[in-house]
C-alpha positions in Angstrom: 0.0 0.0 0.0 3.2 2.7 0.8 4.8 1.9 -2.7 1.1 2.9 -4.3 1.2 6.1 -2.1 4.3 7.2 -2.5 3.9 6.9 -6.1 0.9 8.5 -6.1 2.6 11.4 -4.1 5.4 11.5 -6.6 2.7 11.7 -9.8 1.2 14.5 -7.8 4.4 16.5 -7.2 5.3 16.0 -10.8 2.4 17.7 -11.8 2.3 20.3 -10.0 6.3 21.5 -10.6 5.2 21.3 -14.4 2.4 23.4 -13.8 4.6 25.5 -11.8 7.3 26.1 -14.8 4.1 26.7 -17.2 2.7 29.5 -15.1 6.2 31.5 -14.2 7.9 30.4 -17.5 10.0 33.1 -18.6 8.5 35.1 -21.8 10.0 34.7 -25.6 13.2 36.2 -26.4 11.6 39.6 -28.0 13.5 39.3 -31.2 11.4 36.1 -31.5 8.0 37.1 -30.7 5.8 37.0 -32.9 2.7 38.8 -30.2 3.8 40.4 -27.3 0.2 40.2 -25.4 -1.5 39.4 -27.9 -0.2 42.6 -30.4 1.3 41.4 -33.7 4.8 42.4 -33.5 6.5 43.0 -36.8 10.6 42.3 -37.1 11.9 45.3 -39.2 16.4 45.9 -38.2 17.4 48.7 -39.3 20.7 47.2 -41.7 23.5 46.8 -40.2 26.2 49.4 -40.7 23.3 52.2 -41.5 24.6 55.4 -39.1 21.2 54.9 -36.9 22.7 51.1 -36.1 25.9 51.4 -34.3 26.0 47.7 -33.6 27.5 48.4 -30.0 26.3 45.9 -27.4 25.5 47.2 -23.8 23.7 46.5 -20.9 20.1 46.7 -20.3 18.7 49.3 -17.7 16.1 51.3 -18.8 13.1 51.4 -20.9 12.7 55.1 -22.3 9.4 55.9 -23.1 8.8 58.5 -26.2 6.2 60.0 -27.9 6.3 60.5 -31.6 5.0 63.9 -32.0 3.4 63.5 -35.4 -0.4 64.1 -35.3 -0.2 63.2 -39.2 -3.4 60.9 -40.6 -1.1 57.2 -41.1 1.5 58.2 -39.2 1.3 54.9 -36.9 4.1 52.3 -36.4 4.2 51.2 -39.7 5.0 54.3 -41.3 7.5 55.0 -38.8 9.4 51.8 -39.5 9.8 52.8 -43.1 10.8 56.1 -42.2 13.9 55.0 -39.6 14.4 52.7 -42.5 15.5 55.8 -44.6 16.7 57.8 -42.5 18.9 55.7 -40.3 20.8 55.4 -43.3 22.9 58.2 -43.1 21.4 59.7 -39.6 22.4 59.2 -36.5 18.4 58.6 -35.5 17.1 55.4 -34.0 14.7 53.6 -31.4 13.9 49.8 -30.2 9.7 49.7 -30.9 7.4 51.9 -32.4 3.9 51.2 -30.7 0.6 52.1 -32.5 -3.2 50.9 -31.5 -2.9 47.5 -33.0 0.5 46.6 -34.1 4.3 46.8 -32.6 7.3 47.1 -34.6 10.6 46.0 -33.6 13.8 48.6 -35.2 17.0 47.1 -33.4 18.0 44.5 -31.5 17.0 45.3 -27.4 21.0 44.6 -26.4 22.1 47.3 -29.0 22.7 50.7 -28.8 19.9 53.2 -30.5 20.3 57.0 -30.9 17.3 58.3 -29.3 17.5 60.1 -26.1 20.0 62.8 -27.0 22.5 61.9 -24.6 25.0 60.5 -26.8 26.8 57.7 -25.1 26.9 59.0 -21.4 27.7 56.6 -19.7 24.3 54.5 -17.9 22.5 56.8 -19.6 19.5 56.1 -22.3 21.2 55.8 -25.4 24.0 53.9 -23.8 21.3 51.9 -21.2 17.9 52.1 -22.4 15.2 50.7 -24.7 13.5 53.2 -26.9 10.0 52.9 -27.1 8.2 55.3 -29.1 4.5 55.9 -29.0 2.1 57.2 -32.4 0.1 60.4 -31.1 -1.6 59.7 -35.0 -4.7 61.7 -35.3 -6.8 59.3 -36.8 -5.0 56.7 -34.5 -6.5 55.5 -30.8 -4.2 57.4 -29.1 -5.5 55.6 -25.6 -5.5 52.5 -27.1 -1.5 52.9 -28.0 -0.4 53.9 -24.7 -2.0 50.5 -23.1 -0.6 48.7 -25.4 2.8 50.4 -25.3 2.2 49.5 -21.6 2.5 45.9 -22.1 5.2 45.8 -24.4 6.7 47.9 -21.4 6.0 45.3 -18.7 7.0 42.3 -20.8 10.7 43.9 -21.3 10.4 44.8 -17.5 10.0 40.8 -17.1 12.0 39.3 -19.5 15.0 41.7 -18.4 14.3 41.4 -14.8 14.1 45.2 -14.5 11.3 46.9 -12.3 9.3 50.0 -12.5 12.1 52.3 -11.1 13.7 51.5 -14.7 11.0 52.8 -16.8 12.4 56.9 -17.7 10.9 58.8 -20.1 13.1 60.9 -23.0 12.4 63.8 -20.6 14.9 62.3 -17.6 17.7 62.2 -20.0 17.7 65.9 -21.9 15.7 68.8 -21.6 12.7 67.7 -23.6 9.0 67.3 -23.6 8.9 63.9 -24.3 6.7 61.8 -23.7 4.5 65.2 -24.4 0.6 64.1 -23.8 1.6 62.0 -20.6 3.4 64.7 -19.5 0.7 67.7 -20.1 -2.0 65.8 -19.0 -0.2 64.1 -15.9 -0.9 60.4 -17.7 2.3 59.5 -16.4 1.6 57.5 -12.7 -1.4 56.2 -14.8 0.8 54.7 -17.4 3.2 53.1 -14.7 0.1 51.5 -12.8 -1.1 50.0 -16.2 2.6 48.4 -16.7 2.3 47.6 -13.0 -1.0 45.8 -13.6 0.0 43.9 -16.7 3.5 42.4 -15.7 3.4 38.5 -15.1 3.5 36.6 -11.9 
């Protein structure tokens, strides 16, 4: 009768450690993931050797929120990836994700450096440190709708990087500029951290 419960016991255990490692498993890689949260995620590198792609490797501290200040009808995450496309070329200009109402797109690698929040490579800083994340303030675009889910793709890097809300900055912490604008002018910002608070795993 022990052998049958202790096997029993062991089946049980078993189960439960796999269960275990299927709730806490650790997300996909980014630069493999296909939805982040359910939102289509769409692999676009900028070449390598283009001026906006350094190729310099660094260490992960910070996810820099941005807004893209262009109001223009299309202007969403799409359009933005063909337009870093262009002008990375020859222009030091560059960011991680560009987040719209429906879709992400993915620019550079997350362990590379970017060229986006004009503090050259200080060192620790958000070129140098961070993950750029822009956000499309489109006006024919759910502007709402692109900050929750820009705050998802926020707390899945948070997760997979084992970084916690102290390490999301916005532009604005690293030069003198407005940026993220709208959270900033309408005090959005404590909102957007309790939405990536609410959305990371575990």
């Amino acid at each position: 009768m022990r052998p049958i419960l202790f096997g029993l016991l062991a089946v049980l255990l078993g189960g439960l450690l796999v269960l275990s490692r299927c709730r806490y498993r650790q997300p996909v890689e980014p630069s493999r993931a296909q939805t982040i949260a359910g939102i289509p995620v769409t692999e676009e590198f900028i070449p390598e050797g283009n001026a906006g792609r350094p190729g310099i490797k660094r260490e992960i501290k910070w996810v820099v929120i941005h807004e893209t200040a262009n109001h223009s009808e299309g202007a969403d995450a799409q359009r933005h990836s063909e337009y870093i496309q262009k002008k990375s070329v020859e222009s030091t200009l560059s960011w991680h994700y560009t987040v719209d109402d429906h879709q992400i797109y993915h620019h550079l690698p997350d362990d590379e450096v970017g060229w986006h929040a004009g503090d050259k490579l200080t060192a620790g800083g958000g070129n140098q440190c961070g993950i750029g994340v822009e956000i499309c303030v489109n006006d024919d675009g759910d502007y709402a709708q692109a900050v929750d889910n820009a705050a998802k793709l926020t707390a899945y890097l948070l997760d997979y990087y084992g970084l916690g809300i102290e390490n999301i900055k916005q532009h604005h912490d690293f030069m003198e500029k407005n940026c993220p604008q709208i959270m900033r002018d309408t005090g959005g910002w404590e909102a957007f951290l309790q939405k990536v608070e609410g959305y990371r795993a575990g």
